[in-house]
N, C-alpha and C positions, 0 to 999 in steps of 0.2 A: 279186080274187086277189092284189093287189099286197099286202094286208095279210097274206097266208097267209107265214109264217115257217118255211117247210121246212130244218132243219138236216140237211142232206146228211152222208153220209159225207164204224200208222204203220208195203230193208233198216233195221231198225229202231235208232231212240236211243230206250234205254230211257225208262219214264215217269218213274217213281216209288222208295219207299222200302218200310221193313220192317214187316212185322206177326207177329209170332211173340210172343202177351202171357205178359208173366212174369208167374203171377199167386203175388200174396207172401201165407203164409201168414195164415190169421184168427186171432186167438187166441181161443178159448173158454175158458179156462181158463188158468192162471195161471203154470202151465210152459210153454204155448208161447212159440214164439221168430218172430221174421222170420228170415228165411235170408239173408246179407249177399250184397249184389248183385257177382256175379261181376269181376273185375278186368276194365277194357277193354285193348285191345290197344295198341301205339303209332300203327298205320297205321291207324286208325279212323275214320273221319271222320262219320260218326252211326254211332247206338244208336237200334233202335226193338226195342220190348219185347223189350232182352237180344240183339237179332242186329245183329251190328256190318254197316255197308256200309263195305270198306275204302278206300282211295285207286285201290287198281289198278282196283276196278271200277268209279269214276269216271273214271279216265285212262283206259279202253278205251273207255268210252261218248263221252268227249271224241275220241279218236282215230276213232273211227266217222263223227262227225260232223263232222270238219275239216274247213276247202275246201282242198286239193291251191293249197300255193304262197302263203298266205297267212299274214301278219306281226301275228298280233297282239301287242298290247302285255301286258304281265304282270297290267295291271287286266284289260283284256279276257279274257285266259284265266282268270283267277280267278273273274271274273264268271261266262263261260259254266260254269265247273266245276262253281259254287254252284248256276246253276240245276240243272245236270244230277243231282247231287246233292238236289235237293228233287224231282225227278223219278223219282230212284231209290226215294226215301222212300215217294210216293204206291205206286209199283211192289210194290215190297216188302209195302204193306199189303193192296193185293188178292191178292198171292199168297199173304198168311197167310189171307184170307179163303177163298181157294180151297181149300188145306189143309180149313178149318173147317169148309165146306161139302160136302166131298170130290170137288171139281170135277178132274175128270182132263185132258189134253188127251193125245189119241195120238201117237205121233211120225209117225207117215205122214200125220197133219196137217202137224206142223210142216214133214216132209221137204217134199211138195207146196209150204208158201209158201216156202221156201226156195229150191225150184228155181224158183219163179214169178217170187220177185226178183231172180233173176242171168240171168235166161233171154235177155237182151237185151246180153248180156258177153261176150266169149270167154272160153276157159277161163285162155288167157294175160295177160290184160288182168285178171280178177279175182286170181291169186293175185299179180300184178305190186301191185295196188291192197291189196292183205291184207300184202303186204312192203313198200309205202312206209309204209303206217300201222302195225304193227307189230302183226299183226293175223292168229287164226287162224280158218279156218272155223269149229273149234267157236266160236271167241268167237261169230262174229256168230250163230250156229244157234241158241245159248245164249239169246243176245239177244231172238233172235226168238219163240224158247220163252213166254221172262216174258211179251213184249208180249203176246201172244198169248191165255196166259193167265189174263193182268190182262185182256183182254178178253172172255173168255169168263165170268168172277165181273160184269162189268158189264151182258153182257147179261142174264145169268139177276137180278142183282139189282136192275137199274135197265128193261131195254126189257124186261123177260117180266113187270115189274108194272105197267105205266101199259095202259089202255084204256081206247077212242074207242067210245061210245056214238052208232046213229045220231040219236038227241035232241040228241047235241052236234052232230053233223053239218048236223043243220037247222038249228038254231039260228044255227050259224054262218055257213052260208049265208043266212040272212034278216037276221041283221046287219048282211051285207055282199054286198048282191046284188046293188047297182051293179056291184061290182069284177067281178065275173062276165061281164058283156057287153061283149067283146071287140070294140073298130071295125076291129082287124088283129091280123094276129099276132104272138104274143109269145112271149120265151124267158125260160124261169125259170134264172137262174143264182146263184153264189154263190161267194164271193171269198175267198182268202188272203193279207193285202196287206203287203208287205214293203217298209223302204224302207233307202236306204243312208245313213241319217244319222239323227242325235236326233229323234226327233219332241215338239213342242209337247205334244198328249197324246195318251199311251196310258189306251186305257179296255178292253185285251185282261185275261184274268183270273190271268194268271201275272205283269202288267208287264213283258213280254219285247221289248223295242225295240232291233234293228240296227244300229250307231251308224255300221258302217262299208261299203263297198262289198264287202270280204272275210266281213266278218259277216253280210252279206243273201245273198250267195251260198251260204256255210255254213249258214245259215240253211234256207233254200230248200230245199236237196238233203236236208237233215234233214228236214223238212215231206214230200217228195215219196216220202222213204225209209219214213216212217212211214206216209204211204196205204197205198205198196204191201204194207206188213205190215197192213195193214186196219184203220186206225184210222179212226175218224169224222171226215166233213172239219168237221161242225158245231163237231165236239170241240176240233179243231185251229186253227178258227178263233177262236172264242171265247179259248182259252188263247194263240194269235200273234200273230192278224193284227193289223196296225198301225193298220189303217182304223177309228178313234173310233166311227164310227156304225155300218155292216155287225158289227163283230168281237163287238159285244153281241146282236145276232142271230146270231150263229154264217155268220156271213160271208154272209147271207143278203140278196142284191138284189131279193126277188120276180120279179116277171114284167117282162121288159122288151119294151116295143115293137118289132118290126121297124125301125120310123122311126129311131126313138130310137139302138136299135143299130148301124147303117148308117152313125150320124156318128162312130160309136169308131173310135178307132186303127186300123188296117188285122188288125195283128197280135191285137189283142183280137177285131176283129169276127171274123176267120176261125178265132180258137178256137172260136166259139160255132155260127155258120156253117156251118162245113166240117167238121163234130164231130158224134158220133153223143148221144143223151142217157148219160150216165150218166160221160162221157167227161172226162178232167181234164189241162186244157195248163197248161203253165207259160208266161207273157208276161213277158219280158225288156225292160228300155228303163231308157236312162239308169242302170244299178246298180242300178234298183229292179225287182222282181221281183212280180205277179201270179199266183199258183195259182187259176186257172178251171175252174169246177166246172159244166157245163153239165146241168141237172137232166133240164128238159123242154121240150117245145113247144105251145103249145097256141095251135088254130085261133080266127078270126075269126067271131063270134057269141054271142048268147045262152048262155049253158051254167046247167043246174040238176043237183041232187042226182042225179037218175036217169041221168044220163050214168057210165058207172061213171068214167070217168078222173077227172070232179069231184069226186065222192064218195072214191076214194081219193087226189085230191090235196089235199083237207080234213082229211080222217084224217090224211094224210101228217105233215101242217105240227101239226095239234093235237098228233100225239102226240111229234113231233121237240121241239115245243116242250116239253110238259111230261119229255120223258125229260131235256132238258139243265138242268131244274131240277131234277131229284130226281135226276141223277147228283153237279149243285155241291153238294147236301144231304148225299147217301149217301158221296162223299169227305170231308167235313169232321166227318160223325160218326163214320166212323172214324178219322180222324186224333183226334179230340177223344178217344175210348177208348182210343188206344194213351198210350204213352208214349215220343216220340221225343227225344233230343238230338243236335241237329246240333253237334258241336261244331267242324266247319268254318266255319261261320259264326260259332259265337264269337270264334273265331280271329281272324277278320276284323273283327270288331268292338272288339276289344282290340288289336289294332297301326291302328286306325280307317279301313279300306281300305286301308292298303298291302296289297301281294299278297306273301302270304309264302313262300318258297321253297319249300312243298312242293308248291305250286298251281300252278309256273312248267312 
């Protein structure tokens, strides 16, 4: 079971960008014309098919996710803007999709995650935390709205079309039927590994690396803000975490030994430990920050297909793995059909990484 790759399951920082396609006329004939592409704004910081993302709904989404008290440097904030801004982008495209597809989200969905995200705040402590950051509830409700339903176009287009066939299920238990016979018990978990310094290499899929002790912390609470809005932790790991090896599996450790567990950190072991399955702690140490995702448990012995826990923790991992390949697919062929220009990034590119005042 150690080879089964289950990618586990974002108050919300938005993901992505725009999708609304301008589509320019065909000419059939000799009088048609193209229709001249509309002026952009000044405070525009991408264009994706014709709908600008401006600065403020970058500067909101930056302000969402600051650490309270934390100095970054003018690269450092231009850098996180950038990402956030390519995440707006992504965002943007599932919600033109969702338009196209006529995918709705109620609001007493939204209301419900909303109140499920602040439920652990007082009421004075959250709008205390919405006036340091300059910040209103509709912003974050807003927020949470996209995220929400950028993930609602991902399930219906990415997890409502992958299916596990029990042929694959044997199959993949006679592969690998050693890993099945358990000499003790083991805890399946899966990591988000965050560090406060450069790392050697990142092999995460957005290149997203915390270079600071305020930037891991920022980091983190963004990461922890986005569960609670329900994003995939697979999703989040693959696109954060730090860890070269786990982050390409979607922060996926397989099954680990009791033994093996036992010699971890005190604070790691009793995330896992003293944790129910499904349950996700944050491990703090030294400025670096672990998000622990405790999947499952599974006893000491033999197990085959007819056990149903084996049978859907085969399914589980088969279909975890193929949905996080055909979601990296289904974003990059739409990003490849729209048409976007970040022209904050050009910007950046033409003063050669200086951070230009509008990013400070």
């Amino acid at each position: 079971m150690d080879q089964m790759k289950r990618i586990a399951t974002p108050l919300v920082r938005p993901s992505s960008a725009v999708l609304f396609v301008l589509l320019a006329a065909i000419g059939f004939g000799a009088c048609r014309s193209t229709p001249a592409t509309p002026p952009v704004s000044a405070d525009a910081w991408a264009v994706v098919n014709g709908r600008e993302i401006k600065r403020d709904e970058v500067e909101k989404a930056y302000r969402r996710a600051a650490q309270d008290n934390a100095a970054p440097s003018d690269e450092e904030i231009a850098t996180a803007k950038l990402g956030l801004l390519n995440e707006l982008i992504v965002q943007e495209l599932l919600i033109g999709k969702a338009r196209e597809l006529k995918i709705e989200l109620p609001d007493t969905d939204v209301d419900k995650a909303f109140d499920e995200g602040k439920k652990n705040i007082t009421p004075e402590a959250f709008e205390k935390s919405l006036t340091a950051r300059n910040l209103t509830a509709a912003d974050l409700r807003e927020a949470l709205r996209r995220d929400m339903l950028s993930q609602k176009v991902i399930e219906r287009e990415v997890a409502g079309k992958v299916t596990i066939t029990d042929q694959e299920i044997t199959d993949f238990f006679n592969a690998n039927k050693a890993q099945f016979n358990r000499p003790e018990d083991a805890y399946h978990i899966a990591q988000i590994a965050v560090t406060p310094m450069a790392d050697a290499e990142i092999a995460n899929r957005t290149g997203d690396d915390a270079k600071t002790p305020q930037e891991a912390a920022a980091k983190t609470q963004m990461l922890m803000e986005r569960l609670k809005g329900g994003a995939q932790f697979g999703d989040l790991a693959a696109d954060f975490s730090e860890d070269p090896q786990s982050a390409q599996r979607g922060g996926d450790l397989g099954f680990v030994p009791l033994s093996r567990l036992q010699q971890a950190p005190p604070a790691l072991r009793d995330a896992v430990l003293k944790s129910e399955p499904g349950s996700v702690r944050v491990v703090s140490n030294g400025g670096a920050h672990t998000i622990v995702l405790f999947v499952a448990k599974d006893t000491a012995g033999q197990k085959d297909p007819s056990m149903p826990n084996v049978k859907q923790a085969i399914s589980d991992g088969l279909r975890e793995r193929r949905e996080q390949l055909l979601r990296a697919a289904y974003l990059t062929e739409i990003r490849n059909n729209a048409t976007v220009v970040n022209q904050f990034a050009t910007q950046l590119v033409a003063l050669q990484g200086k951070a230009p005042a509008a990013a400070k």
